[in-house]
C-alpha positions, 0 to 999 in steps of 0.5 A: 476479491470480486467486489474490488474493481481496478480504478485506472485514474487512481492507478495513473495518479498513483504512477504519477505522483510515486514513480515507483509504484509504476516500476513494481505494477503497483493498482489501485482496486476500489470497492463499492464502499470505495475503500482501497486494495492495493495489488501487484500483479505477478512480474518477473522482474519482480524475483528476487531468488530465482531458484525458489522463486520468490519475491524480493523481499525489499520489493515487498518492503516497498509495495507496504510502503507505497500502499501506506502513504497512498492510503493515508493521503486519501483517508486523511484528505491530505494535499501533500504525501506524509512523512515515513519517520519509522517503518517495520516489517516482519516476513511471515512466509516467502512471497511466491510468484504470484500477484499480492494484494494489499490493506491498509488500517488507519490505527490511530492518527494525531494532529502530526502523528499517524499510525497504520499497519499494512497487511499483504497476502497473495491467494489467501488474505487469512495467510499473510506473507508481510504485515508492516507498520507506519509511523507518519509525520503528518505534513502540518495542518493539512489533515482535513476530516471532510475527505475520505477517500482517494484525494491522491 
């Protein structure tokens, strides 16, 4: 994780654009190849089960959410955010509280179509808590191929 850095304009625009992404304490971190990870830090309003604690699950759902169509934005150069037109997400282990991280792959993306699937862990990436897929409709010929990174 050492060689992500937080981007405090992108967390900003991120905040400004998707007022969610300030409620749950979503960032933006950039490496040097200035390829995206997204974190939640650890906030205790984000608890859903107290006793465990654990995470709240449709928190979790939220954060793949926002990641994706953040994601997709900047990767695809798009001027509007996509459309999510389905999403799945499987629980693979409870979230602790403890800050998560965030990582998005672009699987496949069509004229109108795109395809991402959305990893999320907390202290060990090869032990993800989530894994969540997106379908997005692409707003219509918006994709521009010549931007690559965070256009948010």
């Amino acid at each position: 994780m050492s060689a992500y850095q937080l981007h405090p304009v992108l967390t900003d625009k991120a905040h400004t654009a998707m007022p969610y992404t300030q409620f749950i304490g979503l960032e933006v971190w950039l490496n040097n190849q200035g390829t995206p990870l997204f974190h939640v830090p650890y906030k205790p309003e984000n608890i859903g089960n107290t006793f465990l604690p654990a995470l709240h699950g449709g928190m979790i759902g939220g954060f793949i959410e926002s990641a994706a169509t953040l994601f997709l934005k900047q990767h695809s150069g798009l001027d509007q955010f996509a459309k999510i037109i389905d999403f799945s997400i499987e629980y693979l282990r409870s979230g602790h509280a403890e800050p998560m991280f965030a990582a998005c792959t672009l699987t496949r993306q069509g004229s109108r179509i795109a395809h991402l699937s959305v990893e999320v862990w907390q202290k060990d990436r090869e032990r993800p808590i989530a894994v969540g897929r997106v379908h997005c409709l692409l707003p219509a010929a918006q994709a521009h191929s010549s931007c690559q990174y965070l256009c948010l």
